[in-house]
N, C-alpha and C positions, 0 to 999 in steps of 0.2 A: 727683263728690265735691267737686271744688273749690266748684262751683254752690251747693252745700248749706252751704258754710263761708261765702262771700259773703253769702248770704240768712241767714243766723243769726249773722253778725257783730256782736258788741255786744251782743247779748241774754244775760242770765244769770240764775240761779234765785237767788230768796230764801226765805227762812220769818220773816217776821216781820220785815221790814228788812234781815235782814243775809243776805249771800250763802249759799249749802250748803255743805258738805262733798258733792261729789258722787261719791261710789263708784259705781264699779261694780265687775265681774265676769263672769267667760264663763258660766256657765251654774247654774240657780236648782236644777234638778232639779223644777221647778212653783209653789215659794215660796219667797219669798224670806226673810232671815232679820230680825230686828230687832237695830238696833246693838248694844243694852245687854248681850243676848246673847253679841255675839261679843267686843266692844271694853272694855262694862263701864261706857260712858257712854251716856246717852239722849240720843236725837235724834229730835226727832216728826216728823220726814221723812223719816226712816231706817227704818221699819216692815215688819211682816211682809204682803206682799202677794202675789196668786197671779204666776205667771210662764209665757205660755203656749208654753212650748217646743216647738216642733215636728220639733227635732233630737234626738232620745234618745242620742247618743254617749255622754255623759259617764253616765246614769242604769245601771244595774247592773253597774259597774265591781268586781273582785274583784282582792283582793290577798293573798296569802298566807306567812303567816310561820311559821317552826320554832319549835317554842317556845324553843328556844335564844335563836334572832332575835329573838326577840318581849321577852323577858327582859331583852335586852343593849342594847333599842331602848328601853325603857325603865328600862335600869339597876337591875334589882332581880332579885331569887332571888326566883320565886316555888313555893311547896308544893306537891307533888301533880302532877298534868295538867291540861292545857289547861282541861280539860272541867269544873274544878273555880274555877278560877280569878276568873269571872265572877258578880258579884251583879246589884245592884237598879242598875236605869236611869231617870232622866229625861232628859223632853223638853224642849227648848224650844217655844214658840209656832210660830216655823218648821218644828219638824218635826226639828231636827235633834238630835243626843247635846249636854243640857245638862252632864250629869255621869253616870259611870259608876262602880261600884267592881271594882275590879282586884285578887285578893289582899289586902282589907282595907283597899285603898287607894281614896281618891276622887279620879276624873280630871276634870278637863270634857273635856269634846268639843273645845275649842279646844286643849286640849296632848296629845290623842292624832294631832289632824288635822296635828298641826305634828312634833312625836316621829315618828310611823310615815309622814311625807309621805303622809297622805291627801289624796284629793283634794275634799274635803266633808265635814264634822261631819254632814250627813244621813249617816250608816253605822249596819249590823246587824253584829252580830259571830256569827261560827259554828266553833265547835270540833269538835276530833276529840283523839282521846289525847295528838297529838303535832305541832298544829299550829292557828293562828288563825286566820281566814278575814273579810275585812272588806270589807263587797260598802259603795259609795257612792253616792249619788246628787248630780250638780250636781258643778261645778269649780270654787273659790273662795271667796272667804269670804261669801257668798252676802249682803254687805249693801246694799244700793242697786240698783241697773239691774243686770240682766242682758243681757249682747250678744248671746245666744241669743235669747233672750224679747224685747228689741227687734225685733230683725230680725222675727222671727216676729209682734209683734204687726204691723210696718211693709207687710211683705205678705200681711197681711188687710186691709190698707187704713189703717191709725192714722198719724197726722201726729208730726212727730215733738214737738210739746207734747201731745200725745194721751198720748205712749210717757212721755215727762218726767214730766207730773204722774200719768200713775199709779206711777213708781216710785217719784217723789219726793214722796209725800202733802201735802199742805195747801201746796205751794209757788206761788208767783207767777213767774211769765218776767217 
């Protein structure tokens, strides 16, 4: 490790002159997400790109809440059961929940991931009478490198400006 901080000392990423913002994240779930997405500002190196995981840990994670839980996780009395509760979903580009409606309500995917501690906006939701079920894919806020998908691209052979410029699109070392 040290070897690797030595020989990469002084180098750092640009877009266009000026330095990145360089996110990362543990794991993509396969793609990654785009900033405007999650943050709400655009960054053209911040883009949605595939991620080739080769760990699935984090990918079909389930969690599950009482509807009580679920209600008081999000502060609201909602009508009915579970099973009634849930409308119309979009996506983002990435793949992940751009917004949801919840009892009449619109969520994004960013404040249910943060409200119910998911571990990923890529989430499906699945009800029963008397309970919510949120299976996710990826850990993080999925915008920039993934350390999963690094590593993974690193031994197949990728240098690590290989791993760089593909998370971070159109950038210069």
């Amino acid at each position: 490790v040290f070897d690797a901080v030595l020989q990469t000392c002084g180098q750092v990423l640009y877009y266009n002159d000026k330095l990145i913002m360089a996110t990362y994240f543990s794991s993509a779930g396969g793609t990654t997400e785009d900033a405007k997405a999650v943050w709400g500002n655009a960054y053209p190196y911040l883009t949605v790109v595939s991620s080739p995981e080769e760990d699935d840990r984090f990918n079909g994670e389930t969690v599950t809440f009482s509807a009580k839980e679920f209600q008081s996780l999000l502060g609201v009395t909602l009508k009915g059961k579970p099973t009634g509760w849930f409308g119309a979903v979009t996506y983002t580009v990435g793949g992940g929940v751009d917004q949801i409606r919840i009892g009449g309500t619109l969520y994004s995917g960013v404040q249910l991931r943060s409200l119910l501690s998911l571990r990923s906006t890529d989430f499906s939701v699945n009800t029963t009478d008397t309970a919510v079920t949120f299976t996710t894919n990826g850990y993080g806020h999925r915008v920039g490198m993934s350390q999963y998908g690094a590593d993974a691209m690193a031994a197949a052979g990728s240098d690590y400006t290989q791993i760089l410029y593909h998370y971070y699109t159109g950038t210069t070392l």
